[in-house]
DOTI-901454 format. One record per residue (C-alpha): y negated, z, x negated. Coordinates in steps of 0.001 Angstrom, whole numbers. Layout:
<recs>
+---------+---------+---------+
:       v :       w :       u :
+---------+---------+---------+
:       Y :       Z :       X :
...
+---------+---------+---------+
</recs>
This chain:
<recs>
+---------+---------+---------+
:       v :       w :       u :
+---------+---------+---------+
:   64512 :  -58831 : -114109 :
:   63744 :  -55505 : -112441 :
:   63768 :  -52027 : -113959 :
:   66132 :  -49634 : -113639 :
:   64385 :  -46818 : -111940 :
:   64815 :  -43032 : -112468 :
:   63496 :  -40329 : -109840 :
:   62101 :  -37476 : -111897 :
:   61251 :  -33697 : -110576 :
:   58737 :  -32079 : -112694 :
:   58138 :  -28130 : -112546 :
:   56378 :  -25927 : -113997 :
:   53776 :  -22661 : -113824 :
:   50669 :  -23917 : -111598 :
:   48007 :  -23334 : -114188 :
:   49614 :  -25326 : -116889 :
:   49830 :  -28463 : -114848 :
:   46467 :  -29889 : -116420 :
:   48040 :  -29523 : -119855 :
:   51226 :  -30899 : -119062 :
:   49380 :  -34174 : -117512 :
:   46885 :  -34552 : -120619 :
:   49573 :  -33628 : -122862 :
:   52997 :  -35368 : -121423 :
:   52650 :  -37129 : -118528 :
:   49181 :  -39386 : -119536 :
:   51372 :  -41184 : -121954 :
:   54240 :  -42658 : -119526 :
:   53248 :  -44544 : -116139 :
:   54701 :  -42724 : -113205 :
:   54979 :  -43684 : -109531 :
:   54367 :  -40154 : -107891 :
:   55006 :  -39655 : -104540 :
:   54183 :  -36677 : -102220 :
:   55986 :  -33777 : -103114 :
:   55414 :  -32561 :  -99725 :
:   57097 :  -35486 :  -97835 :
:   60086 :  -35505 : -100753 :
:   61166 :  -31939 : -100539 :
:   61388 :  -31372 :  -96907 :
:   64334 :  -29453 :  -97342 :
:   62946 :  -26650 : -100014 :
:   61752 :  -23962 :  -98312 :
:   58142 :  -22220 :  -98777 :
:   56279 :  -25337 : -100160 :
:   52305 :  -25450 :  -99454 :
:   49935 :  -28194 : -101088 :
:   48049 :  -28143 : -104234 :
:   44701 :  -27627 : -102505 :
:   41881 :  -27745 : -105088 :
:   39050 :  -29497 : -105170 :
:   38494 :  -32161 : -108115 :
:   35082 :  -30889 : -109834 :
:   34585 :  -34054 : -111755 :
:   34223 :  -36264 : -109308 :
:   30242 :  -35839 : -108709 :
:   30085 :  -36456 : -112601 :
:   32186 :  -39094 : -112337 :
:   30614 :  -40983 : -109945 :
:   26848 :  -40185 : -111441 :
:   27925 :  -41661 : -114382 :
:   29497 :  -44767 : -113031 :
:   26519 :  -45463 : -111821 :
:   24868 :  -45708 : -114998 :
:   27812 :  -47580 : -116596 :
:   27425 :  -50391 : -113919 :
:   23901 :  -50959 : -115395 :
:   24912 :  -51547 : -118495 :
:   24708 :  -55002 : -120040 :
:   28032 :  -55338 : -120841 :
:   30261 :  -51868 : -121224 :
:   33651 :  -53656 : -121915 :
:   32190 :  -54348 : -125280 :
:   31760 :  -50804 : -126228 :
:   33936 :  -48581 : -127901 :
:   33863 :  -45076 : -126525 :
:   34171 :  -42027 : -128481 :
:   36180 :  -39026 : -127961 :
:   34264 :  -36423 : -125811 :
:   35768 :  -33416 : -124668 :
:   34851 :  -32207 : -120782 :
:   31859 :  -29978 : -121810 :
:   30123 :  -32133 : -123373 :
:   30725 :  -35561 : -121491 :
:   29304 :  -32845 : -118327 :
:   26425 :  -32707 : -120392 :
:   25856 :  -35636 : -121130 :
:   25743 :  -36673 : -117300 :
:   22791 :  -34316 : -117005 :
:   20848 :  -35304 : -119749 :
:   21079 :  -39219 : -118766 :
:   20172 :  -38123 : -114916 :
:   17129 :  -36219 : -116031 :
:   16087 :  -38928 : -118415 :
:   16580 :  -41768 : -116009 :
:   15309 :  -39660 : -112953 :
:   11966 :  -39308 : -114522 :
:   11570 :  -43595 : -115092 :
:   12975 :  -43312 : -111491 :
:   10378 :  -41112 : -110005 :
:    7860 :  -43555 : -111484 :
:    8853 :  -46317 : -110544 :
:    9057 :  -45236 : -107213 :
:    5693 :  -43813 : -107308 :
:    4059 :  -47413 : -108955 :
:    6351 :  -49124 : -105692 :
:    4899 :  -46930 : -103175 :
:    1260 :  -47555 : -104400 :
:    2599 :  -51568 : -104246 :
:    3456 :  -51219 : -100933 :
:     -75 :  -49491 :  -99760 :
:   -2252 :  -51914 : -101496 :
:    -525 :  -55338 : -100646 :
:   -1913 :  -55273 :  -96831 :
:   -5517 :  -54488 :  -98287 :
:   -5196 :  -57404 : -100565 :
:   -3654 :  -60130 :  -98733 :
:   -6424 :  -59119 :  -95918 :
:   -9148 :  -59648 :  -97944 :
:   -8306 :  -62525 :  -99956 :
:   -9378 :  -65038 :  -97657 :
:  -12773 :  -63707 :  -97565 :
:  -13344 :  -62524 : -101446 :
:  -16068 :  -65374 : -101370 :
:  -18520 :  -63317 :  -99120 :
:  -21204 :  -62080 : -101126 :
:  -22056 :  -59095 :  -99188 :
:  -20999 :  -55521 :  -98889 :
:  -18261 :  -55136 :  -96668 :
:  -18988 :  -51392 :  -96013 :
:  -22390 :  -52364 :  -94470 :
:  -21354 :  -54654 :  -92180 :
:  -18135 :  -52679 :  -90646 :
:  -20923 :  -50382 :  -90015 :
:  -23549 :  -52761 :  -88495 :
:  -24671 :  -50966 :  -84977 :
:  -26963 :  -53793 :  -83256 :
:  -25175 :  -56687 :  -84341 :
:  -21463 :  -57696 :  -83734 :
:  -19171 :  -59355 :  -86650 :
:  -15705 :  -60320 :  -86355 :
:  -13665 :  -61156 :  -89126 :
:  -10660 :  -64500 :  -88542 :
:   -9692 :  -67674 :  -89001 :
:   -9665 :  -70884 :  -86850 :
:   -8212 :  -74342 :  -87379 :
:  -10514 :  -77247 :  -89232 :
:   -9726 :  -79235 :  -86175 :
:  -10978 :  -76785 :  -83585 :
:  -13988 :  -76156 :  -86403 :
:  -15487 :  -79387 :  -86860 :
:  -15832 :  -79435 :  -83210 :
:  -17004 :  -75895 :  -82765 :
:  -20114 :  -77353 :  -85032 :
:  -20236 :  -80868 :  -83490 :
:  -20636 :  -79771 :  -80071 :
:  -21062 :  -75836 :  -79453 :
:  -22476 :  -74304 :  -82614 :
:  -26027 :  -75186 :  -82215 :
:  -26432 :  -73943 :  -79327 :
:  -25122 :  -70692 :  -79758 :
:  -26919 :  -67463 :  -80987 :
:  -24525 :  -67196 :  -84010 :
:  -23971 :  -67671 :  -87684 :
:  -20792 :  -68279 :  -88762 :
:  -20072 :  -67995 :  -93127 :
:  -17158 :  -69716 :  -94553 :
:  -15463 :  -67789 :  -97386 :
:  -12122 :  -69516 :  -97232 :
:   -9723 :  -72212 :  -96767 :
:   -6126 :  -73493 :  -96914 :
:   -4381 :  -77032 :  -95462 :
:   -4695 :  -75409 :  -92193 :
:   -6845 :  -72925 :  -92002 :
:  -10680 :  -71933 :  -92074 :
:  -11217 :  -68152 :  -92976 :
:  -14827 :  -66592 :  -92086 :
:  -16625 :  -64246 :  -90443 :
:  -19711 :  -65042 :  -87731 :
:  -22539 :  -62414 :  -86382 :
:  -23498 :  -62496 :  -82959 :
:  -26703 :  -60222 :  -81307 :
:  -25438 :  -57282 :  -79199 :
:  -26469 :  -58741 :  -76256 :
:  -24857 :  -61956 :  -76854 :
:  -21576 :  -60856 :  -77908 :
:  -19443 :  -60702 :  -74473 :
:  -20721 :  -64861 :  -74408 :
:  -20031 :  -65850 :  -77923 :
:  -16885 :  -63900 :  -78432 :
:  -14958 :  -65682 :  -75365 :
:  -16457 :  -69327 :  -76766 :
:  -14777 :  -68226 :  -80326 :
:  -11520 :  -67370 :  -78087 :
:  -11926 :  -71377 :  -76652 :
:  -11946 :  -72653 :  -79617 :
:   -8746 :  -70642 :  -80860 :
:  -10476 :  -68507 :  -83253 :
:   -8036 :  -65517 :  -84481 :
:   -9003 :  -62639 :  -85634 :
:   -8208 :  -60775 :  -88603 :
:   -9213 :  -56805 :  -88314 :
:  -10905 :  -55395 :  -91788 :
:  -10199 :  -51714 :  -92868 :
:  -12940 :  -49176 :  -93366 :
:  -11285 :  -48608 :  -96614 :
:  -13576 :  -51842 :  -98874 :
:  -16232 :  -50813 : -100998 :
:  -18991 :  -53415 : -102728 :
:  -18792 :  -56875 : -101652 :
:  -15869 :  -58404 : -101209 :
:  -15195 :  -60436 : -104212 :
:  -15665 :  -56896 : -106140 :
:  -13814 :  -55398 : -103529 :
:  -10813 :  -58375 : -104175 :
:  -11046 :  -57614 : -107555 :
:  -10921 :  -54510 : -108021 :
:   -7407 :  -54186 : -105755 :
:   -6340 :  -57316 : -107820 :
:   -6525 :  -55986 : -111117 :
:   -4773 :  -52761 : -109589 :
:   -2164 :  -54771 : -108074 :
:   -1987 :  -56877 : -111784 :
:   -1434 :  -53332 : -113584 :
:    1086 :  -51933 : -111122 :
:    3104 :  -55132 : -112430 :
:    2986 :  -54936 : -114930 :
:    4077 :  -50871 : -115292 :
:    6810 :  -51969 : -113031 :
:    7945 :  -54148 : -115737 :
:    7174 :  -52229 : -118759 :
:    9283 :  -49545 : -116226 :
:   11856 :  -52112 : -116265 :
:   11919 :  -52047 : -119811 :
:   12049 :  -48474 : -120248 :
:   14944 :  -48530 : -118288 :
:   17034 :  -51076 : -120265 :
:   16443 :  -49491 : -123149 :
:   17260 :  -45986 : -122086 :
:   20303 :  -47522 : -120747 :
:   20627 :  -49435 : -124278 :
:   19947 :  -46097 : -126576 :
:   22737 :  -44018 : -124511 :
:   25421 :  -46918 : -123925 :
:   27943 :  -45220 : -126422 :
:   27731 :  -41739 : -124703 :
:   27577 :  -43073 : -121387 :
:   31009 :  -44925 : -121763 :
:   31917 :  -41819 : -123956 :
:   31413 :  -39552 : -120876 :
:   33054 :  -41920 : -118316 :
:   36563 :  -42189 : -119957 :
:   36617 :  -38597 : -120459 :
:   36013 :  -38108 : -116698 :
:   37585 :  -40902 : -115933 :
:   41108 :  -39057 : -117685 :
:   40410 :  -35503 : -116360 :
:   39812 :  -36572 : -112518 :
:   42458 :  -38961 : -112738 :
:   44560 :  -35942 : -114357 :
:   43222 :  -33514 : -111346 :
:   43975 :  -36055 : -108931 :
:   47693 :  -35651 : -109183 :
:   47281 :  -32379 : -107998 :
:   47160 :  -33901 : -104596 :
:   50244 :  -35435 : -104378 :
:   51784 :  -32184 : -105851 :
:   53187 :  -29153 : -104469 :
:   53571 :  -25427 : -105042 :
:   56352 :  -22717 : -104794 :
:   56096 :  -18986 : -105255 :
:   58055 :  -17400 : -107800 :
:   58953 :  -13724 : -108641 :
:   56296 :  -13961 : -111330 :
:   54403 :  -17143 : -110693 :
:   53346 :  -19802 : -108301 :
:   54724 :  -22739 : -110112 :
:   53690 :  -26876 : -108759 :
:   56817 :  -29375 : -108169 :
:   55511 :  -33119 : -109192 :
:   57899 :  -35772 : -108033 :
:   57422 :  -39486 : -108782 :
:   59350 :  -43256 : -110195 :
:   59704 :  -43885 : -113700 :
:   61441 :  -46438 : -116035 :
:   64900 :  -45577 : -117186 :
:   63282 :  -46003 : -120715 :
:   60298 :  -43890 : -120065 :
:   62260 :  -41296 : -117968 :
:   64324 :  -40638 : -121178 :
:   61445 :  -40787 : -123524 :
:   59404 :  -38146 : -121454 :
:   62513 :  -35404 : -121280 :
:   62847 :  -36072 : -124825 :
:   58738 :  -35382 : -125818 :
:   59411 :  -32172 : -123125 :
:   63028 :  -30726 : -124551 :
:   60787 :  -28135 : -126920 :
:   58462 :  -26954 : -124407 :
:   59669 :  -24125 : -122534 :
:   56959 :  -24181 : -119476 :
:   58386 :  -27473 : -118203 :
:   61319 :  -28301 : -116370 :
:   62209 :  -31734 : -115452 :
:   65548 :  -32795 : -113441 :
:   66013 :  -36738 : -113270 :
:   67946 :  -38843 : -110684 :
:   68862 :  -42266 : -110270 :
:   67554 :  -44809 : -107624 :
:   70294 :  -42819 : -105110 :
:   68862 :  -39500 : -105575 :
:   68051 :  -38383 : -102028 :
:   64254 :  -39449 : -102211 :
:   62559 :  -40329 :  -98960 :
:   60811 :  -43507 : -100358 :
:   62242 :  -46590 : -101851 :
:   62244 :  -46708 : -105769 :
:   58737 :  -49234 : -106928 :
:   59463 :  -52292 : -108049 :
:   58726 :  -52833 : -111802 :
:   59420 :  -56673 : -112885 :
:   60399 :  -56785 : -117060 :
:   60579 :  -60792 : -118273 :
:   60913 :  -62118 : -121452 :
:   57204 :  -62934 : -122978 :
:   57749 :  -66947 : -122274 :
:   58666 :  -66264 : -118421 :
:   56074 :  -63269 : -118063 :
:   52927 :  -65473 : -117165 :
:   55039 :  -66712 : -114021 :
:   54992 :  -63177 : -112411 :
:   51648 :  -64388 : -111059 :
:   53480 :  -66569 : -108793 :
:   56226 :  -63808 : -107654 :
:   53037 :  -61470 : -107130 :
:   51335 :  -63459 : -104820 :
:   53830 :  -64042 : -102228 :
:   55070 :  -60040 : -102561 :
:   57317 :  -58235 : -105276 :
:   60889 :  -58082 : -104747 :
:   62458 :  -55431 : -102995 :
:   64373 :  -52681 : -106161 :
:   67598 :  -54011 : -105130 :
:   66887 :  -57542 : -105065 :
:   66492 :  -60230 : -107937 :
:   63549 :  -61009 : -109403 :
:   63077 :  -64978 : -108994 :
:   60520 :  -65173 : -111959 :
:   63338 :  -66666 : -114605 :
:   64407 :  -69493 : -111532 :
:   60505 :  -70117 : -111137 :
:   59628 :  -70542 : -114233 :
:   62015 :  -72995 : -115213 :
:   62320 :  -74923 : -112107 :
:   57950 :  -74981 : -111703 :
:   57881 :  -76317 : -115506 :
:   60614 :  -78618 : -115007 :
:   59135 :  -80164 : -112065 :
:   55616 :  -80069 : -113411 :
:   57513 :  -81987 : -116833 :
:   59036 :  -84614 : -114037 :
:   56111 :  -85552 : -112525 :
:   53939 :  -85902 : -115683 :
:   55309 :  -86250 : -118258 :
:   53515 :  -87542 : -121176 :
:   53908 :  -87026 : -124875 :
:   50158 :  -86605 : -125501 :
:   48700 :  -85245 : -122295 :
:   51416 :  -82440 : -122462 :
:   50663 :  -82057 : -125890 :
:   47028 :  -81079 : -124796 :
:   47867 :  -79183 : -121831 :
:   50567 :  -76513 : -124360 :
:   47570 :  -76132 : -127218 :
:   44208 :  -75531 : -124734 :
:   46931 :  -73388 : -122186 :
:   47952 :  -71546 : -125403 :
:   44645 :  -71169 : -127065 :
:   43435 :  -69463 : -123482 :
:   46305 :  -67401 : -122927 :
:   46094 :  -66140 : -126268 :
:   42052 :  -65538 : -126135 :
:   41383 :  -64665 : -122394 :
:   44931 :  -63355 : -121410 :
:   44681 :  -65835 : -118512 :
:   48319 :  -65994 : -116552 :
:   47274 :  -69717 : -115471 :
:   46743 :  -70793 : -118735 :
:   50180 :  -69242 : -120059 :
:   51641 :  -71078 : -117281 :
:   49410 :  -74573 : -117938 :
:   51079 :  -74284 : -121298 :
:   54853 :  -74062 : -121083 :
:   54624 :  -76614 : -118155 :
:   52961 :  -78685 : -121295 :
:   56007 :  -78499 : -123680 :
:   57897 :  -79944 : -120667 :
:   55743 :  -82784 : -120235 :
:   55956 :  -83276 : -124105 :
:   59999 :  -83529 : -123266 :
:   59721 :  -85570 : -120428 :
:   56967 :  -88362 : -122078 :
:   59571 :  -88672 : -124776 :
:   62039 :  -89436 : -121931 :
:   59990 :  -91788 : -120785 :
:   58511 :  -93066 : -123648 :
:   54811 :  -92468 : -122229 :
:   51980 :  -91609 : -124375 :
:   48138 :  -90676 : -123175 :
:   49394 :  -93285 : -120367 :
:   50729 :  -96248 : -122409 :
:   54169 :  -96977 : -121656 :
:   54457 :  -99145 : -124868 :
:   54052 :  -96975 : -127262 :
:   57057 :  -94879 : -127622 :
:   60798 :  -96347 : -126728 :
:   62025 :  -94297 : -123775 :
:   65158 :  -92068 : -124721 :
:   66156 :  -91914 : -120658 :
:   64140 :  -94622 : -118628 :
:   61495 :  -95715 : -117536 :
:   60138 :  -94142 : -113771 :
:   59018 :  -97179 : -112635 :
:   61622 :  -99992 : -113637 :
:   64884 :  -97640 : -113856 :
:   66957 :  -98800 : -110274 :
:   70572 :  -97680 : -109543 :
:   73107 :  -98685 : -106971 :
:   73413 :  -95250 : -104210 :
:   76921 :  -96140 : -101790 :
:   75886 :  -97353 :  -98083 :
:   72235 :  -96916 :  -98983 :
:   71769 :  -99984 : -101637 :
:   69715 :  -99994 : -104935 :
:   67055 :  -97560 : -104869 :
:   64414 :  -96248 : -107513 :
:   66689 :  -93822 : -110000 :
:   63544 :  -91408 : -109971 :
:   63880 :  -91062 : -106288 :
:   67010 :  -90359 : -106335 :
:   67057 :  -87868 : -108608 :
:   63999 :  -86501 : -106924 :
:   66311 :  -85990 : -103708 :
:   69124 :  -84610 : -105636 :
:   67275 :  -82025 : -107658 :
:   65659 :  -81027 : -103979 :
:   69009 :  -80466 : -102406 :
:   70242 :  -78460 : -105501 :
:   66902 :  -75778 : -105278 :
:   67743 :  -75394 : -101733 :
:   71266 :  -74386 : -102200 :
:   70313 :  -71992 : -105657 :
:   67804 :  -70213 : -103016 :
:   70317 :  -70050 : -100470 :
:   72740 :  -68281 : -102954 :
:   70027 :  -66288 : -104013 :
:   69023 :  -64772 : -100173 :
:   73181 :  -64023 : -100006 :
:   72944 :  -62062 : -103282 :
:   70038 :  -60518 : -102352 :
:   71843 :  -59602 :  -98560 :
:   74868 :  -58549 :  -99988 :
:   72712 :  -56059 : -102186 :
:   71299 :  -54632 :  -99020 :
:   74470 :  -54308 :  -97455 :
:   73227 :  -56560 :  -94712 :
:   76305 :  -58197 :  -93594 :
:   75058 :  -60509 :  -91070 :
:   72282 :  -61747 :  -92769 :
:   75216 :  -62021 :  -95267 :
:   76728 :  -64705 :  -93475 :
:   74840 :  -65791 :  -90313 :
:   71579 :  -66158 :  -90948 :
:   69943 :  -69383 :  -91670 :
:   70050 :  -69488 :  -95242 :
:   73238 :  -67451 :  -94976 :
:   76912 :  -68267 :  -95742 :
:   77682 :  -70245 :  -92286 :
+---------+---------+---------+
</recs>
């Protein structure tokens, strides 16, 4: 069913609203609504313009609480504003300083990759690399050319050339190697390298040594920078780890003061002779509505007037959906095609029992429903999972239903069928013949849904006041 909803005005001096929201209004859940666009026809109304100071905190420390391994598990503890403000701080100067070095150890990463992946390749060479980027009379160029074109190079060309060309590397593809040519030469010997698809690989002036110590020495650098970034990693986690509690300490305390602040928005103020004073207006239960002007009969700085669902408000009362505990699961199913209007009927009740009786019709089975009610129960109860809830009451119909049809994990032999049995069961239908009695049934059971649905869109019209829907639309009256 749907609750009865009760429009509530809420009034008081402006600088008391935080306590009345912390104090009052935190406990009950409220469907506010602009107090701007509600009271159009009070005079002298301006905004609550403020703006919410927790919400930098709040969002610092949300992004800490998304690192953690797993916050749900934590219990926080109760922080007042100062301190969970502090605390913020004190985790973003902790965690900036592992953050400023590992940014520093990435940015040393990112200079010395190019350097080392250039001189791989040649880290065989044993000869200062220094000496020859500064050779003057003789030309060098540093590349790599394909063992096909290679082998041929020295079959046919190399010889005969003024040139020495040292190997220092390989792969599947690839020969990697550097060759010396005479000044004079060079113009000659360069374009025959070009024939032969030679590509070449330009060396810093930043190597010192040869080039295996030169490989070596950025290797081990690159090796160290690792592993900092990991032991950085580390030292991260565990930061995270050590402050877990006050981080999700600090967040719900935020969390409940800039949620508190944030009403302020949809509030409004008034002057007075004495005071500015806000107006909060907003949807609450019939049960809550009365509970709240009860916990607020003693305290003289807040006034609250409540109206029912025809109170002049400018929006439409929310729609709240209260089932029993057996039917509640099945509000899934209502949710996903869109809540029910306030003034219509909730169709939760009709779905539950007509899904599970369906769902017991089409399989039902003494011990298969049997499984599905204990493993949807056992999940409902542990996760909370609507599906399961669901899974499981359809199961005590299919328990029903196999002792109709005396079925049991499949064997039809097993139990005697109270009703019948789907398969051999036949009946006479007039100026039709004998058909299946399941199939009949089936048909009949159809035609009944579609007529309780058509009843329930008149109900629902007749609610609204919509007379012609009422009787002339198409699941109407006509």
């Amino acid at each position: 069913m749907i609750e009865k909803m009760k429009f509530l005005s809420i009034t008081g001096p402006k600088a008391d609203i935080d306590r009345m929201t912390e104090t009052y209004l935190s406990k009950y859940e409220i469907h506010l609504e602009n107090a701007l666009s509600e009271l159009t026809e009070v005079a002298n109304l301006s905004p609550f313009l403020e703006i919410n100071p927790y919400k930098e905190a709040l969002s610092t420390i949300d992004s800490f609480y998304e690192q953690l391994e797993d916050p749900s598990q934590i219990s926080p503890e109760l922080m007042d504003i100062e301190k969970a403000i502090k605390t913020v701080r004190a985790v973003q100067d902790g965690f900036r300083r592992l953050e400023e070095e590992k940014s520093r150890l990435q940015s040393e990463h990112a200079e010395i990759l190019d350097p080392l992946k250039i001189i791989r390749p040649f880290k065989n060479l044993n000869f200062d690399v220094s000496e020859i980027l500064n050779f003057k009379y003789i030309h060098y160029r540093f590349g790599r050319i394909e063992k096909q074109y290679l082998q041929k190079f020295e079959k046919y060309i190399y010889d005969n050339l003024d040139t020495l060309f040292i190997k220092c590397g390989e792969d599947e593809m690839y020969v990697y190697g550097v060759y010396f040519v005479p000044e004079h030469q060079a113009h000659k010997v360069h374009a025959v390298y070009s024939s032969m698809h030679f590509e070449r690989i330009f060396i810093p002036n930043e190597y010192h040594g040869t080039a295996a110590e030169a490989f070596e020495k950025l290797d081990t650098r690159h090796r160290e920078i690792h592993k900092a970034l990991d032991a950085n990693k580390e030292a991260s986690r565990k930061f995270l780890q050590d402050n877990s509690t006050k981080i999700v300490s600090a967040k719900a305390a935020l969390d409940a003061c800039s949620s508190s602040f944030d009403i302020r928005k949809l509030a409004a103020c008034t002057p007075g002779d004495t005071n500015t004073f806000y107006i909060l207006c907003g949807w609450m239960t019939e049960k809550d509505a009365l509970a709240f002007q009860k916990d607020i009969q003693n305290d003289e700085k807040i006034f609250c007037l409540m109206e029912d669902q025809k109170a002049p408000a400018t929006q439409k009362p929310p729609t709240k959906l209260r089932n029993p505990k057996l039917f509640k699961p099945f509000e899934m199913y209502v949710k996903m095609y869109g809540l029910p209007a306030y003034n219509e009927m909730d169709p939760t009740w009709f779905v539950a029992i007509t899904y599970s009786f369906i769902f017991g019709a089409m399989f039902g089975d003494v011990g298969q429903g049997l499984v599905l009610f204990l493993g949807g129960l056992f999940l409902y109860k542990t996760k909370k999972m609507d599906l399961a809830g669901i899974i499981s009451c359809a199961g005590v119909f299919s328990v029903f239903f196999g002792f109709m049809y005396g079925s049991f994990f499949g064997f039809e032999d097993v139990l005697k069928a109270i009703w019948l049995k789907p398969m051999n069961q036949m009946m006479d239908v007039p100026l039709v013949g004998r058909l299946n009695a399941v199939f009949v049934i089936a048909i009949g059971f159809g035609m009944f849904i579609i007529l309780i649905c058509m009843v329930f869109n008149i109900i629902n019209s007749i609610r609204r006041g919509d007379t012609e829907k009422t009787w002339f639309d198409s699941n109407a009256v006509a």
